[in-house]
GUKOLPA-492402 format. One record per residue (C-alpha): residue in three letters; x, y, z. Coordinates in pm, whole numbers, padded with zeros to 5 digits, always signed. Layout:
<rs>
ALAXYZ
...
</rs>
This chain:
<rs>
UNK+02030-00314-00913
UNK+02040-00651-00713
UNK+01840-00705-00409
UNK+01981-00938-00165
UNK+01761-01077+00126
UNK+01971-01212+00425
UNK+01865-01470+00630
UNK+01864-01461+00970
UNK+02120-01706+01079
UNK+01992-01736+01451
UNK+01614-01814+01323
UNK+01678-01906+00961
UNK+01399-01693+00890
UNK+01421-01430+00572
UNK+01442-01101+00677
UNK+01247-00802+00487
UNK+01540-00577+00525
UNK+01752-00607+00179
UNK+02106-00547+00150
UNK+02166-00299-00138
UNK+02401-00338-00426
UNK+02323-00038-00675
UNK+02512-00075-01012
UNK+02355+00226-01116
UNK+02482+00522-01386
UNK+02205+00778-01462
UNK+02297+01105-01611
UNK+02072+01364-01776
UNK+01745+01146-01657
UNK+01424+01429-01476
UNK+01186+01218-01314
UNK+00766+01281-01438
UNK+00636+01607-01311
UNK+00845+01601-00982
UNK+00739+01851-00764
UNK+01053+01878-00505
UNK+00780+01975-00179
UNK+00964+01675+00016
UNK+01106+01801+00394
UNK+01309+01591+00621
UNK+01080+01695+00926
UNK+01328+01448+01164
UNK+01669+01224+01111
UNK+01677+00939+01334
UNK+02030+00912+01493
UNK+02068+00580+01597
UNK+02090+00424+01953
UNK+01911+00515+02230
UNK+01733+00693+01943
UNK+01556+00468+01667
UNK+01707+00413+01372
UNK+01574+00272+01023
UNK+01148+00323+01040
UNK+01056+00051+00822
UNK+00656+00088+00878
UNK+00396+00368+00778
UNK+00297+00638+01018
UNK-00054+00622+01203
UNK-00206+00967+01285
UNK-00308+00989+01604
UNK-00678+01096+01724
UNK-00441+01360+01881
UNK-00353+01473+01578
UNK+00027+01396+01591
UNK+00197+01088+01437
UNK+00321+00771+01593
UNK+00555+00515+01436
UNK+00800+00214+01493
UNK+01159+00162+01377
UNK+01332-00167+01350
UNK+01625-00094+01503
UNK+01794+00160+01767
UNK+01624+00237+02128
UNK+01796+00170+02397
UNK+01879-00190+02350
UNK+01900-00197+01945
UNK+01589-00399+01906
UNK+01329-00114+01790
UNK+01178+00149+01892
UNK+00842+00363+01942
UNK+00784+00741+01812
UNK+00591+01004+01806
UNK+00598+01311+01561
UNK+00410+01619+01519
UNK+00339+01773+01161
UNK+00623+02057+01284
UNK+00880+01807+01403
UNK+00882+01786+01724
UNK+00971+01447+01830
UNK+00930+01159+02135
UNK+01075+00843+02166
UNK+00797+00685+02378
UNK+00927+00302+02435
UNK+01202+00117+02361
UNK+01176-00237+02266
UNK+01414-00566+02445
UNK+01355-00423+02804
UNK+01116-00641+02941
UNK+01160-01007+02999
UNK+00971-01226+02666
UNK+00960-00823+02516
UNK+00863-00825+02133
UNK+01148-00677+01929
UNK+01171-00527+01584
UNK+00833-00376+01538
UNK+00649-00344+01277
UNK+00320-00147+01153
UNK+00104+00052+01424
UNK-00304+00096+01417
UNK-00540+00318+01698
UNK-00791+00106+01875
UNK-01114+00248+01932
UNK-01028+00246+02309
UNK-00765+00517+02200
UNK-00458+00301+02273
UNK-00219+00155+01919
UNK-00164-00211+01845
UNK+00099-00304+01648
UNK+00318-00625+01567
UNK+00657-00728+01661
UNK+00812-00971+01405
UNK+01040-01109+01695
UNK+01096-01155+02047
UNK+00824-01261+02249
UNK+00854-01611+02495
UNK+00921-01817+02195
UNK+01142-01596+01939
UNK+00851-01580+01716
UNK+00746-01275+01758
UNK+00404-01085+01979
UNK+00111-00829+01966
UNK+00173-00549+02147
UNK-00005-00244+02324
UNK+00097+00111+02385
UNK-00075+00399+02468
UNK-00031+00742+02317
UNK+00199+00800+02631
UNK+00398+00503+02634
UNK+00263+00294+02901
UNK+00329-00062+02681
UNK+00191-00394+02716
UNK+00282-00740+02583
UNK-00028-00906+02482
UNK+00067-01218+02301
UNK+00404-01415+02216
UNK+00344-01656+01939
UNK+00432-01993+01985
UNK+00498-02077+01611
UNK+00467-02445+01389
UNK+00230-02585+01414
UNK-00074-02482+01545
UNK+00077-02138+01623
UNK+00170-01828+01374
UNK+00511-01709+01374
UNK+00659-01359+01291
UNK+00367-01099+01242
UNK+00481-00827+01034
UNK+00130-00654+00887
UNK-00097-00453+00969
UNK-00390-00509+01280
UNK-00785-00426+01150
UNK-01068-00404+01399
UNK-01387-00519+01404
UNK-01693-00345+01586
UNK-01637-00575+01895
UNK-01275-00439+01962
UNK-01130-00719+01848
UNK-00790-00717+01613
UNK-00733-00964+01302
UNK-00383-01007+01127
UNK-00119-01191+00956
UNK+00219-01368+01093
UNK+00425-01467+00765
UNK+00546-01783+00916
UNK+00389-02141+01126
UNK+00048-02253+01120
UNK+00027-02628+00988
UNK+00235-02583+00691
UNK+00495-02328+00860
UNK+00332-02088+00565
UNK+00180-01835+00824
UNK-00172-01784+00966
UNK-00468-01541+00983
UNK-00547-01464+01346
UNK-00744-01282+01565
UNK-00676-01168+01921
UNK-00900-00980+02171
UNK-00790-00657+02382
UNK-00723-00889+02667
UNK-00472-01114+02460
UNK-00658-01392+02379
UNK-00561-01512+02045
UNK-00770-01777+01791
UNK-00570-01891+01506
UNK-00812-01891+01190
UNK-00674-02044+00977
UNK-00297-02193+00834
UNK-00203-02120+00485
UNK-00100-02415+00277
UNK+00089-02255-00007
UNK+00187-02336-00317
UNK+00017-02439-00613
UNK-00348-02384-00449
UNK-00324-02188-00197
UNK-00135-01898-00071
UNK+00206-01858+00145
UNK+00344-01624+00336
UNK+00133-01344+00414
UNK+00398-01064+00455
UNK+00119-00721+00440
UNK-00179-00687+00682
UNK-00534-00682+00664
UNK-00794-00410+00565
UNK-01192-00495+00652
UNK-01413-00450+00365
UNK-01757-00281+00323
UNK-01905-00639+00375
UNK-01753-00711+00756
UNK-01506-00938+00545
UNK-01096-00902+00579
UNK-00900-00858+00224
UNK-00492-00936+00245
UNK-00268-01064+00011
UNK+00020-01351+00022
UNK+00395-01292-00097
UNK+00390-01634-00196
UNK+00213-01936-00310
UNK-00093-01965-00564
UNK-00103-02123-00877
UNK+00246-01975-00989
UNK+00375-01943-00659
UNK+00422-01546-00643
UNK+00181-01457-00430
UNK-00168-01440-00390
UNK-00466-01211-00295
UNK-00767-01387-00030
UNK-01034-01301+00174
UNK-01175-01433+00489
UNK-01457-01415+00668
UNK-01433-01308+01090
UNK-01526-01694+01175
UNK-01267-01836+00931
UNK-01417-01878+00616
UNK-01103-01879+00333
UNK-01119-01787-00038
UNK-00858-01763-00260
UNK-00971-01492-00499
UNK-00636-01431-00735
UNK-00336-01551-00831
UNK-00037-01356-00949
UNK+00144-01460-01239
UNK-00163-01543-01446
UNK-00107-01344-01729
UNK+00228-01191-01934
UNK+00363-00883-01725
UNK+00177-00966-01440
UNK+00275-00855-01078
UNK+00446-01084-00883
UNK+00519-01127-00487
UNK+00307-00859-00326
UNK+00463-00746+00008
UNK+00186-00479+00123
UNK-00159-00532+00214
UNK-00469-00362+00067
UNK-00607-00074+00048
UNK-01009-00006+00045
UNK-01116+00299-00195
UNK-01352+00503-00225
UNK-01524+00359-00556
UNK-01584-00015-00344
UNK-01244-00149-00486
UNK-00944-00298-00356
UNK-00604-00173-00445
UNK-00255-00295-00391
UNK+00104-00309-00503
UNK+00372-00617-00606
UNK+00729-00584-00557
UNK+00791-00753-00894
UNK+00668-00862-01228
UNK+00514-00592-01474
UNK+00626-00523-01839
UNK+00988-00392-01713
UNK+00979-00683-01375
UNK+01002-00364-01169
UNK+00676-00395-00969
UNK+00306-00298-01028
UNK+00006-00113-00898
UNK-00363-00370-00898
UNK-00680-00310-00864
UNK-00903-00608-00772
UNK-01311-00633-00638
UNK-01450-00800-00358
UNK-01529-01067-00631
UNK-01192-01100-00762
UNK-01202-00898-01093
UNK-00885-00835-01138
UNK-00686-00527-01334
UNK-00328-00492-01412
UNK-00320-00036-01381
UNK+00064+00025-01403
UNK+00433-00099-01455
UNK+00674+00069-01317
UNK+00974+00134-01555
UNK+01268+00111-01291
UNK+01544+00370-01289
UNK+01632+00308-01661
UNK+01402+00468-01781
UNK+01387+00756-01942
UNK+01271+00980-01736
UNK+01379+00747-01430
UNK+01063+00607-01277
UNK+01056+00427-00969
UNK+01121+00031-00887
UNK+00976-00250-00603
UNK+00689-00128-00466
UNK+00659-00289-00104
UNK+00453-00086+00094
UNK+00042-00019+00118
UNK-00081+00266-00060
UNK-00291+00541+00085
UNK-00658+00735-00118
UNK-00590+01104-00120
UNK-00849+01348-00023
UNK-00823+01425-00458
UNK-00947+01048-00483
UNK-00616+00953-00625
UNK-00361+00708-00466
UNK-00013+00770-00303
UNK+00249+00555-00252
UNK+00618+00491-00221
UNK+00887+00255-00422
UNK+01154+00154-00219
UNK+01392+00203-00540
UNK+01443+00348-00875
UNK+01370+00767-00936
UNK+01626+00947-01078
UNK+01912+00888-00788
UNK+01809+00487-00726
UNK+01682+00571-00393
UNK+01315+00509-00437
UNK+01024+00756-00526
UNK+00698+00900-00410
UNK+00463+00855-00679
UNK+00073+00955-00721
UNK-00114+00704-00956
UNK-00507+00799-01053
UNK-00767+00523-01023
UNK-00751+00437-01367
UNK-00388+00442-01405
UNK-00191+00747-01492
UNK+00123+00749-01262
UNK+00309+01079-01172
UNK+00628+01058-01011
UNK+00628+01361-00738
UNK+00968+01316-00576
UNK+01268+01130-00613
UNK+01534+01081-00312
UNK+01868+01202-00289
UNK+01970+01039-00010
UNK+02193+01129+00287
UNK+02451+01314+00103
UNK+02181+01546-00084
UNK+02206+01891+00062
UNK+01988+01959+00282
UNK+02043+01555+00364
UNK+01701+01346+00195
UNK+01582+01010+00302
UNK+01657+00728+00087
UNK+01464+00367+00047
UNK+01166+00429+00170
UNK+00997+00083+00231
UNK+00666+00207+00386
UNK+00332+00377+00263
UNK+00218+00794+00308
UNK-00038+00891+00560
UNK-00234+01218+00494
UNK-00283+01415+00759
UNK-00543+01667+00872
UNK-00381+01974+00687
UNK-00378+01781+00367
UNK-00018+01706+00350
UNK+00185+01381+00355
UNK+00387+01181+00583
UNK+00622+00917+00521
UNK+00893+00766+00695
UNK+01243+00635+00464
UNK+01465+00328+00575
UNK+01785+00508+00537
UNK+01921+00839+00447
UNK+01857+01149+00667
UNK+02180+01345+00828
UNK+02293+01036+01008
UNK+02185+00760+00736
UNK+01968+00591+01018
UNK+01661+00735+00847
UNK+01405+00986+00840
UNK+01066+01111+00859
UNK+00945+01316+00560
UNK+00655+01565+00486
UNK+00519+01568+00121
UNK+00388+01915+00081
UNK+00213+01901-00239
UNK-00209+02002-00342
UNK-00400+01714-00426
UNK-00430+01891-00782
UNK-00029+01841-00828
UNK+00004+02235-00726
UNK+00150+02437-00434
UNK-00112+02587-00207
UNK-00098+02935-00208
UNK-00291+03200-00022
UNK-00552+02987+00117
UNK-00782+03152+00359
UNK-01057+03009+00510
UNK-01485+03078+00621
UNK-01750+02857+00805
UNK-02099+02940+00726
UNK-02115+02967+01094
UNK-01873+02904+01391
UNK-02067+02795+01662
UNK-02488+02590+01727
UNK-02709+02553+02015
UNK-02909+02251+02038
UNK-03132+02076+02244
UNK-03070+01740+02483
UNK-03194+01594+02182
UNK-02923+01620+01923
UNK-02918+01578+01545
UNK-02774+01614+01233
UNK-02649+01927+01087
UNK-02407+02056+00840
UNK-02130+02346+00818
UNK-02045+02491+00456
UNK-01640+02581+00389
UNK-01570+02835+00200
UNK-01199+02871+00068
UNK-01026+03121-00118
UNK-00658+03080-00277
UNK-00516+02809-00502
UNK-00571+02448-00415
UNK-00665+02504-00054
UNK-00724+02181+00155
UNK-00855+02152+00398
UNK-00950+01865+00670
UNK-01237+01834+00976
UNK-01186+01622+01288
UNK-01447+01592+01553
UNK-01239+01689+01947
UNK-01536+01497+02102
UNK-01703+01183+02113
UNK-02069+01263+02105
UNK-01999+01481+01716
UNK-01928+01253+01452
UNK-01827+01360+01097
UNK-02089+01164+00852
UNK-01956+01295+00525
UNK-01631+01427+00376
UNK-01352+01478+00631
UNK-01153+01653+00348
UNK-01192+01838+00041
UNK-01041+02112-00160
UNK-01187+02419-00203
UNK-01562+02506-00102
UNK-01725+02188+00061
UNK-01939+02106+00322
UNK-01884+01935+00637
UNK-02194+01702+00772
UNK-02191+01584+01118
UNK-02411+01395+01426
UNK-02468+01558+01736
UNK-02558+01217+01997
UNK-02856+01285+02235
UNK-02737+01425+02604
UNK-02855+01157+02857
UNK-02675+01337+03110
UNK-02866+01631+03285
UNK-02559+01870+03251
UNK-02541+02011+02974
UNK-02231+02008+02755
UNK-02004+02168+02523
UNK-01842+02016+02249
UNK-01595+02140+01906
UNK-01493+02016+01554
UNK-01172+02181+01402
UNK-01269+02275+01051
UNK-01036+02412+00774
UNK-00775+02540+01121
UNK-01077+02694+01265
UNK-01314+02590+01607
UNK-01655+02545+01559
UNK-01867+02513+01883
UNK-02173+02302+01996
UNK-02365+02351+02268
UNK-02600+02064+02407
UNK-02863+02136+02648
UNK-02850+01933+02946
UNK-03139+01636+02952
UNK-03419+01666+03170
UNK-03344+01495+03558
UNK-03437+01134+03552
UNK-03410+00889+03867
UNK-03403+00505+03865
UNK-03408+00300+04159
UNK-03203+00016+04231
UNK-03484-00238+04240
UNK-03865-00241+04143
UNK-04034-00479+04411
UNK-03931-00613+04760
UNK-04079-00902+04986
UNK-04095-00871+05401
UNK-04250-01125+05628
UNK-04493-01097+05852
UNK-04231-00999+06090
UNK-04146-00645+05873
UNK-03785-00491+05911
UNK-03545-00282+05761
UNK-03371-00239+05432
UNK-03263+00031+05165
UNK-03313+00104+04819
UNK-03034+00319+04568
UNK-03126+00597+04381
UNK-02898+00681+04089
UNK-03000+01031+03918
UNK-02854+01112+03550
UNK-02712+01422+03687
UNK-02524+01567+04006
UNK-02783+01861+04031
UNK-03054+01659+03988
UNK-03257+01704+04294
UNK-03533+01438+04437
UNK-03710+01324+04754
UNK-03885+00994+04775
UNK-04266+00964+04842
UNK-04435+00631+05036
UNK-04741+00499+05009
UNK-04856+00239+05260
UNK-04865+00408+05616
UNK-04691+00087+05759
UNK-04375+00214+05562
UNK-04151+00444+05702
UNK-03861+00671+05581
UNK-03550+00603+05854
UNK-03283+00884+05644
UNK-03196+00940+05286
UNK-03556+01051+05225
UNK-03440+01303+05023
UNK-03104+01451+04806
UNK-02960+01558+04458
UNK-02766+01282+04237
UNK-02704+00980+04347
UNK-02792+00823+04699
UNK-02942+00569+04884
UNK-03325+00603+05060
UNK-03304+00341+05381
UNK-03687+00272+05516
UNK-03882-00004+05764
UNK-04158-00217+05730
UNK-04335-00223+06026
UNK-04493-00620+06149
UNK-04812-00689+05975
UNK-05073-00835+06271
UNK-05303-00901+06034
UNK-05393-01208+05807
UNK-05422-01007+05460
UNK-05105-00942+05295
UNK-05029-00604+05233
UNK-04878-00370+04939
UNK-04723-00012+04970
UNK-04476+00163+04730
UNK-04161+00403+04774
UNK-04189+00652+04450
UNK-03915+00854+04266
UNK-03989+01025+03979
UNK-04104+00809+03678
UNK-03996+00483+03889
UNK-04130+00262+04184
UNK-04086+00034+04436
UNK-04305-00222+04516
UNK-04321-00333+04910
UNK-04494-00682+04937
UNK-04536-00773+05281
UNK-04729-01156+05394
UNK-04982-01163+05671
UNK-04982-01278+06006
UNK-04998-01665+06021
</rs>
């Protein structure tokens, strides 16, 4: 099997889309342990529909799944989708309509504020590509068009991680000083800071294809398809300000990995984990391990479609921790048809190939070249997307029904220790046990509300337990909140805080002369009734002396005759104002 990458001839920039030329005979080969749980939830058909997904899925606070395809919408230049875990489908923006529009898009992330980021590795004012916004309902926004070589990046194609200011850091494979690409960072408003410009080959990296994950440490891991000391690719890390460090180079060893397209992935054991496209004992691509040091561990080979049984070839996309604590992935060929594999590989290294595709001819029709990572959802299952294949060849979206045990689940019902808690304004932490009963039952817990946040495990299989932060109510109305454990509702009730009132200033000065002014009140709840108190007989209430929630108290301060300055308060609850008035000259 050859892979071909065309250049753009318009750009002369490579493209990550291969051509394909498969000299391939396999007869009589069964792939390791497949498990044939694979369903083509959706077929992409081509213009105005999308057509070849090259990225992975995101799953949506929502619930449902949003992706990107290169090509198709209505002008051919890329779409974006959404997907539910039953099929149903939404083409929510197409890509080329709007004047200096980014085209062929790339990975998708969801911003704290609830809206996705993603890259587009064209288009843009310049050609060389932009950041773009969209929210789960389509409204879309061009943040940024890069500019390109030399103080600019240049076709971002990885993908966006967040730090706790709402800010987004990434990769764009091409420009910066030495036209090698750049690490950036841009702010929700657009404002983008170019961190630094690789320099490639033989010390430093080149081309930084994948995105970036944050460690543990407020750091951001990402690898290079290029450059290091043998010039196939390197892995770095770099600090939010801009601090570089080289940390490996590929190609250091015999059988080595080589050219690693997909970013990292963060586990659960502190480690870093990632996949090359080449190199390995059979040159077919590897899985890595590395530390936030830069120890370094070769874990697996794959053996290509040769082997016997067929095992899968060029891994190019990020891999993804199960809830089982072992990794999933994709290779974008090889398996027993050539058409790329879905493949589970433990943390130390044992590799189990769990589905090979047929491609579009299969029957039912399967995907075929899948060239991005899984997603696990909330029910436990997988998601993936494949390049081609599907009933109209344009490509498809895929479920992976499999346990994280390498079973079916069968007859999986499921128990809370309780369904429903009353707390006070107060808050706290508090747990909820699962029980399950059945064969490899998974199950998944997502908070519906912002003021319950899951602290431990949002997964497991079998019996678990579920801990979780109720926030204080500051608000005196008191609220209801739920968590969806296991397919079930679980329901918190917060008592409402007590009423609290805070005026809009704490002192005020008046001449001799007196006069008029007014003072806001802002109560932490609509019901929360008040009336304001004086002090100082030369004060005097004109309206607004009294309400519920928010309002606005307007009083007088009569002339002071008298030589002596004078004090008087307004009152409200726990706060005051403080009336200074001056004496008579």
């Amino acid at each position: 099997m050859f892979l071909i990458y065309p250049w753009n001839g318009k750009t002369m920039k490579r493209l990550r889309v291969p051509f394909v030329v498969v000299l391939l005979v396999v007869a009589g080969r069964a792939s390791l342990a497949e498990a044939d749980t694979v369903t083509n939830l959706y077929s992409f058909a081509g213009p105005p529909d999308g057509a070849g997904p090259q990225a992975s899925l995101t799953e949506g606070f929502d619930g449902d799944f949003y992706g990107t395809t290169r090509n198709g919408g209505t002008t051919n230049e890329g779409t974006v989708f959404r997907i539910s875990s039953g099929g149903s489908y939404d083409r929510l923006y197409s890509f080329g309509v709007l004047p200096n529009d980014g085209t062929t898009p790339h990975l998708l992330m969801q911003g704290s504020d609830t809206n996705f980021y993603g890259t587009a590795y064209e288009g843009g004012a310049k050609n060389d590509g932009a950041i773009f916004r969209i929210s789960p309902d389509g409204a879309y926004t061009n943040l940024y068009s890069f500019a390109g070589y030399p103080s600019d990046g240049a076709n971002p194609r990885g993908q966006l991680a967040e730090d706790d200011e709402g800010n987004f850091y990434g990769t764009a494979e091409y420009g910066g000083a030495s036209t090698d690409g750049i690490v950036f960072r841009i702010s929700p408003s657009g404002l983008e800071t170019n961190l630094y410009s690789f320099a490639g080959f033989p010390k430093d990296g080149a081309l930084p294809l994948g995105g970036l994950v944050r460690g543990s440490d407020g750091n951001f891991y990402g690898t290079t398809f290029d450059g290091g000391i043998s010039n196939v690719g390197t892995v770095f890390r770099i600090s939010p300000e801009g601090n570089y460090t080289n940390l490996y180079s590929f190609g250091n060893s015999p059988n080595d990995g080589q050219y690693p397209e997909a970013g990292l992935m963060l586990a659960s054991d502190g480690n870093f984990y990632g996949t090359t496209t080449a190199g390995g004992t059979s040159s077919n691509g590897t899985v890595f391990r590395i530390s936030p040091e830069g120890d370094y561990v070769a874990l697996y080979s794959f053996a290509g479609p040769y082997a016997h049984p067929a095992d899968g070839a060029t891994p190019d996309a990020e891999l993804v921790e199960g809830a089982d604590t072992n990794l999933y992935g994709t290779t974008s060929y090889g398996g027993t048809h050539g058409y790329g594999t879905v493949f589970q590989i433990s943390l130390n290294g044992r590799e189990t190939n769990l589905h090979s595709f047929a491609g579009s001819s299969a029957t039912p029709p399967d995907g075929q070249y899948p060239q991005s990572g899984l997603v696990q959802g909330r029910d436990g299952r997988f998601y993936g997307t494949t390049f081609n294949g599907g009933a109209n060849n344009q490509g498809a979206v895929f479920m992976l029904d499999i346990s994280q045990s390498g079973g079916t689940v069968e007859n999986c019902t499921f128990t809370l220790s309780a369904t429903n808690l009353a707390l006070t304004d107060l808050g706290g932490a508090r747990s909820v046990k699962v029980k399950a009963q059945g064969t490899n039952c998974l199950w998944a817990a997502m908070s519906n509300d912002p003021f319950i946040t899951i602290t431990g495990d949002s997964s497991g299989t079998g019996q678990g337990m579920v801990h979780y932060t109720v926030a204080a109510n500051t608000n005196a109305v008191a609220r209801v909140g739920t968590m969806t454990i296991a397919g079930q509702t679980f329901t918190i009730e917060e008592a409402a805080a007590p009423c609290e009132f805070m005026l809009g200033e704490t002192e005020a000065g008046f001449s001799s002369q007196g006069g008029s002014s007014n003072v806001t009140v802002t109560a932490n709840g609509t019901t929360c009734s008040w009336k304001a108190l004086v002090s100082g007989s030369f004060i005097k209430i004109n309206s607004g002396g009294s309400g519920a929630g928010d309002g606005t108290v307007h009083y007088t301060v009569e002339a002071n005759a008298k030589r002596a300055s004078r004090k008087g308060t307004i009152t409200l609850g726990k706060d005051k104002l403080t009336i200074v008035q001056a004496g008579a000259p």
